[in-house]
C-alpha positions as CSV (number, residue, x, y, z in Angstrom):
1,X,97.8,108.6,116.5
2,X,98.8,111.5,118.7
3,X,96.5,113.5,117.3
4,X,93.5,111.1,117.8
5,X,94.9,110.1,121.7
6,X,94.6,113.7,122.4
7,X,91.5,113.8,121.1
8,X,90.2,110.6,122.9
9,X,91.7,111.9,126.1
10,X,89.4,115.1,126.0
11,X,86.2,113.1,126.0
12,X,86.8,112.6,129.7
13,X,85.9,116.4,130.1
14,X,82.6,116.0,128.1
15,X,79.6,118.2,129.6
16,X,76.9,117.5,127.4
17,X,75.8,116.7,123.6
18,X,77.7,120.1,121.7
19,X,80.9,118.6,123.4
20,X,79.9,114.8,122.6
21,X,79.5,115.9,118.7
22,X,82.8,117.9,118.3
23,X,85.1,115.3,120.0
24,X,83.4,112.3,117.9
25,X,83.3,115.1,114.6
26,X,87.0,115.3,115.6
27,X,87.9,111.6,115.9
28,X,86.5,111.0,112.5
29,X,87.9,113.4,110.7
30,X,91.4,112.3,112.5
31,X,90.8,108.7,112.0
32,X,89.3,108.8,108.8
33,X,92.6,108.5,107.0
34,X,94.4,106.1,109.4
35,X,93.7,102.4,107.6
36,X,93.9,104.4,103.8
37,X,97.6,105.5,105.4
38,X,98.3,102.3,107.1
39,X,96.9,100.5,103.4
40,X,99.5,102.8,101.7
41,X,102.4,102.6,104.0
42,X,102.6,98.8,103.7
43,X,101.9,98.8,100.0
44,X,105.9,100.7,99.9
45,X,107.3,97.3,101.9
46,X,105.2,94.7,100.1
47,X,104.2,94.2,96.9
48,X,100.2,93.4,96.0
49,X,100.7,89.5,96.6
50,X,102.4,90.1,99.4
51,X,100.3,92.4,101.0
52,X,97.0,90.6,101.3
53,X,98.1,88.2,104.5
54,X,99.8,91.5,106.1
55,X,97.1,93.3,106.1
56,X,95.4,90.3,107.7
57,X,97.8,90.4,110.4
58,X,97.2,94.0,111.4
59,X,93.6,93.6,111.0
60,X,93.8,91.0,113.5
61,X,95.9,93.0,116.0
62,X,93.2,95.6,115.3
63,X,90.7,93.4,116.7
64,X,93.1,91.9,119.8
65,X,92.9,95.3,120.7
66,X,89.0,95.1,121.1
67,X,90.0,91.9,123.5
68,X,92.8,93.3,125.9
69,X,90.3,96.9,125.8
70,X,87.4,94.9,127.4
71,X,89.3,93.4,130.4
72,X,91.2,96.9,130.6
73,X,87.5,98.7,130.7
74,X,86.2,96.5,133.6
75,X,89.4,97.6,135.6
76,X,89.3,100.8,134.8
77,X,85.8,101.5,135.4
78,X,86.5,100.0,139.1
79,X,88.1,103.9,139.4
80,X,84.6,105.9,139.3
81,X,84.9,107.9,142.0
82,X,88.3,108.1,142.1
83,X,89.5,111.4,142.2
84,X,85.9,112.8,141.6
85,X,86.1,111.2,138.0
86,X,83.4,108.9,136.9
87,X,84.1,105.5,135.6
88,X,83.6,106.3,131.6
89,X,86.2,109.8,132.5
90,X,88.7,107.4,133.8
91,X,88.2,105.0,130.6
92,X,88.8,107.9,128.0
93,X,91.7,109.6,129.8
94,X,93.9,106.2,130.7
95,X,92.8,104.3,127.2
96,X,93.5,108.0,125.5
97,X,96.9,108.3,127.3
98,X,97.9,104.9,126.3
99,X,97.5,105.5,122.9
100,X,99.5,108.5,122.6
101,X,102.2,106.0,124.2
102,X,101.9,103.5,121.2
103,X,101.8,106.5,118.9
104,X,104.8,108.3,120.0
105,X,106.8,105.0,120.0
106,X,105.8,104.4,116.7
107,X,106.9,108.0,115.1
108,X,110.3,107.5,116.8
109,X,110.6,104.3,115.3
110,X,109.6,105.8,111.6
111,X,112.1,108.3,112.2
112,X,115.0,105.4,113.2
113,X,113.9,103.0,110.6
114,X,116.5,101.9,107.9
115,X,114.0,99.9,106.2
116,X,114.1,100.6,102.3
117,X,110.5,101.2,100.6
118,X,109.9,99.1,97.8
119,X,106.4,99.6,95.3
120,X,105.1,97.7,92.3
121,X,102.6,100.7,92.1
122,X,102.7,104.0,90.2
123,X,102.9,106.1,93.7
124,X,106.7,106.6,94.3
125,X,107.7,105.5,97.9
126,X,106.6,108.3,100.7
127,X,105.3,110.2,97.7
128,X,102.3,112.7,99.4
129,X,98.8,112.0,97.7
130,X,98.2,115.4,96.8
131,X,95.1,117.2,95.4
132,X,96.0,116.6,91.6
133,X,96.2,112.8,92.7
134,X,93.0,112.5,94.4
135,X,91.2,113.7,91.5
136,X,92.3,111.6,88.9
137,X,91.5,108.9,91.7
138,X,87.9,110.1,91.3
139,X,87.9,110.6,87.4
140,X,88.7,106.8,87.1
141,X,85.8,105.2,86.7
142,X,87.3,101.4,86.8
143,X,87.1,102.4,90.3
144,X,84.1,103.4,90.7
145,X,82.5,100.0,91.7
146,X,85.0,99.6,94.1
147,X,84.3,103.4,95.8
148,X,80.3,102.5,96.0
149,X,81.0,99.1,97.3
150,X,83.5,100.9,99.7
151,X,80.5,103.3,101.4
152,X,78.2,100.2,102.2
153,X,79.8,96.6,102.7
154,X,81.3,97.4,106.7
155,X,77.7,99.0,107.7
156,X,75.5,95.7,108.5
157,X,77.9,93.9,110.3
158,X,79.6,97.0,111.9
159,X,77.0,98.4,113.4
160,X,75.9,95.0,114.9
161,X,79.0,95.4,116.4
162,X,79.1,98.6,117.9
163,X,75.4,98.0,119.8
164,X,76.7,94.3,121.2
165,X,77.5,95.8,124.3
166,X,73.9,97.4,125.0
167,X,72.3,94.2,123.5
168,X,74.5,92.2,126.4
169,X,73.7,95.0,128.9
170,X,69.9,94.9,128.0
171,X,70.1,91.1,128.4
172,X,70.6,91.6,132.0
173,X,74.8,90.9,132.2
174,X,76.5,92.9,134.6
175,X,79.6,95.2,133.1
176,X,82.6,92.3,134.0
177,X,80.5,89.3,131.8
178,X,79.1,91.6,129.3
179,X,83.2,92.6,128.4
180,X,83.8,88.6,128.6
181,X,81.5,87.9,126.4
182,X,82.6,90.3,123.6
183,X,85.5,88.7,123.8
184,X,84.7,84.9,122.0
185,X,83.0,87.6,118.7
186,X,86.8,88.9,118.1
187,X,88.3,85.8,118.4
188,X,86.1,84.3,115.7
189,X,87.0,87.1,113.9
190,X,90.3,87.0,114.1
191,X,90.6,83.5,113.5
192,X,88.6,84.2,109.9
193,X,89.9,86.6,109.1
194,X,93.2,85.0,108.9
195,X,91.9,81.7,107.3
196,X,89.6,83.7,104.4
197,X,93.2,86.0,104.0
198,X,94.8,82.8,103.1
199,X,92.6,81.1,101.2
200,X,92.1,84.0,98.7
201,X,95.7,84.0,98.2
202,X,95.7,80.0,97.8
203,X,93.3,80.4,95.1
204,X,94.2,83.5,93.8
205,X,91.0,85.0,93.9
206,X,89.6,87.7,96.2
207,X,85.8,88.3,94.5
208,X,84.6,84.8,95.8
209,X,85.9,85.6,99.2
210,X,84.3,88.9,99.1
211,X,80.6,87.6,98.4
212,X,80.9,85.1,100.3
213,X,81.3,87.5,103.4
214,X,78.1,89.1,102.4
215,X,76.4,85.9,101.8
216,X,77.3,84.6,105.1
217,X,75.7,87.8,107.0
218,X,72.3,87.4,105.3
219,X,70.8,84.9,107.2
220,X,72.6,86.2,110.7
221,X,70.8,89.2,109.8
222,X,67.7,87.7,108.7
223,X,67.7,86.0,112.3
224,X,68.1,89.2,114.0
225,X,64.5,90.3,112.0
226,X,62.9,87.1,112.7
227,X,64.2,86.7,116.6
228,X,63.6,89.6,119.4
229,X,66.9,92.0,119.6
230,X,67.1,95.2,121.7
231,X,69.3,97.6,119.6
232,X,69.2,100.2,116.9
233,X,66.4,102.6,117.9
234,X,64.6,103.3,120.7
235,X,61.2,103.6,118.8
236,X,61.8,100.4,117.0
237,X,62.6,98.2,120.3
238,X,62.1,95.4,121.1
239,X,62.0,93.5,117.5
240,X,64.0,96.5,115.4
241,X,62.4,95.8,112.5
242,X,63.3,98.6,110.8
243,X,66.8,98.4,111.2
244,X,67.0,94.9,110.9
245,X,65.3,95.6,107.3
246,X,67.9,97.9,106.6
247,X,70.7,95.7,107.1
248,X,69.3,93.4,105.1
249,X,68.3,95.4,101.9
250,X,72.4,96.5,102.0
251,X,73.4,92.9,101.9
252,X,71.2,92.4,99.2
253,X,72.6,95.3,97.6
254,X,76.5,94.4,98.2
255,X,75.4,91.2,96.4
256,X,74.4,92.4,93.5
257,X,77.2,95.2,93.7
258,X,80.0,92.3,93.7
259,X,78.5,90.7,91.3
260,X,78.4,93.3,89.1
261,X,81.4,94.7,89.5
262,X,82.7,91.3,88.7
263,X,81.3,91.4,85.7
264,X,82.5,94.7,85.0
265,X,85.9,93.8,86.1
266,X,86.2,91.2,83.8
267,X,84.8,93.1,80.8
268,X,86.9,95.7,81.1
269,X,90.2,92.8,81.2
270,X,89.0,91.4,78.0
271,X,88.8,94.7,76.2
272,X,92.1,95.6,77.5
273,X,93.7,92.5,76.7
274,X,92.4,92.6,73.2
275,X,93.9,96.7,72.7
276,X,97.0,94.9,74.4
277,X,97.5,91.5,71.9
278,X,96.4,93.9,68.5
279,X,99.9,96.0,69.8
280,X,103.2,95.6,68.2
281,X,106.7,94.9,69.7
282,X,108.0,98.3,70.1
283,X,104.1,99.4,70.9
284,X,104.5,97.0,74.5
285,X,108.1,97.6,75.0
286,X,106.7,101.5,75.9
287,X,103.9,100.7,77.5
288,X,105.6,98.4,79.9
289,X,108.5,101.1,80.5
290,X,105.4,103.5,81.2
291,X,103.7,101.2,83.6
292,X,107.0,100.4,85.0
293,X,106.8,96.3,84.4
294,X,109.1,94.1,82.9
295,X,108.1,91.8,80.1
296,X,107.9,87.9,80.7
């Protein structure tokens, strides 16, 4: 997090595009393993039933941030001038500074915690994941479906996101209601997030949940191709057909990916428990000492 504040805090000094494309190159090579890390770090506290509703929680602190940001960025920006700093330097240095704060408390309280790691995983508690690690990551291809459906399922509804702003901006609302009215999106989200986190634990069963996020942004998106929008490309304003299409077409995709992989999934458990009933005794007793389970 010190790393990326630092990082964040530069952009205030940008000067043009070879100095807008390092700083952002930067951030996401910095931030790139920040949730994987987060992921991991919790999974040494609480075990995988456990860990859904957590990561709930700091997914929806993730997106609280988003909230107190936007009433922050409409004070800040109130500074241009200040200083002989424009608005957007003022944003980067003071949002950039404050996140070095956070991240220097939190390395200070890593280093005073007494908390004792626990795991129901191979990885052994603040184990590095090293090269050797990585690759038989890759090599297993039970995980493959999950690494494809990793690259694509975020894109259509993030980068929505990410362009609400400009749409809000295009529509004619001046800086303080165009942050205001970012704020009800995060709330909803928040607020689902928490309530699909639970109900995949209450019925044990996170492949439902997970299609029925993607089914749920097809006709939002198909809206968005239908109705006039002002965002993606310039060349494709005012309807952004093409980008609109895009979006779609990935839904469709992630459908048929979850299904599949569903499929897949439960292939694969059937095999497995059929190699696993045709063992003996002593043939389990090992295998559950390798795996590091207890028999029921």
């Amino acid at each position: 997090m010190i790393s990326l504040s630092i990082v964040a805090c530069c952009q205030a000094k940008l000067t043009g595009r070879a100095t807008f494309f390092l700083t952002r190159s930067l951030l996401g090579i910095i931030e790139g393993g920040f949730i994987p890390d987060v992921i991991l770090y919790l999974s040494y506290f609480y075990k995988s039933k456990e860990l859904p509703i957590r990561l709930s929680f700091f997914w929806g602190a993730y997106g609280f941030t988003f909230i107190i940001s936007a009433f922050l960025a409409f004070s800040i920006l109130h500074l241009r001038g200040h200083k002989g700093l424009a608005g957007w330097q003022w944003l980067f240095a003071l949002e950039g500074g404050l996140t070095a704060l956070f991240g220097t408390f939190s390395s200070v309280h890593k280093a005073l915690s007494s908390a004792i790691p626990l795991s129901d995983g191979k990885l052994v508690p603040g184990q590095a994941v090293n090269p050797k690690l990585l690759w038989q990551a890759l090599k297993d291809y039970d995980m493959w479906p999950i690494y494809l459906f990793g690259f694509t399922w975020t894109i259509p509804h993030s980068c929505a996101t990410a362009y609400l702003t400009l749409v809000l901006r295009g529509l004619k609302f001046d800086t303080f209601e165009t942050n205001l009215l970012t704020v009800p999106a995060y709330i909803l989200f928040i607020a689902q997030l928490i309530f699909w986190t639970w109900l995949s634990e209450k019925i044990n069963n996170r492949y439902l949940i997970i299609l029925f996020c993607q089914i749920y942004m097809l006709p939002i998106l198909v809206a968005l191709e239908t109705l006039p929008a002002g965002v993606y490309r310039d060349h494709d304003k005012p309807l952004d057909r093409t980008g609109n299409k895009v979006f779609i077409g990935l839904v469709a995709y992630n459908i048929v990916l979850i299904i599949s992989s569903k499929i897949y999934y439960m292939t694969r458990n059937a095999q497995r428990e059929r190699i696993w009933q045709g063992m003996s005794e002593g043939e389990k007793a090992r295998g559950r000492r390798i795996v590091g389970i207890r028999g029921e």
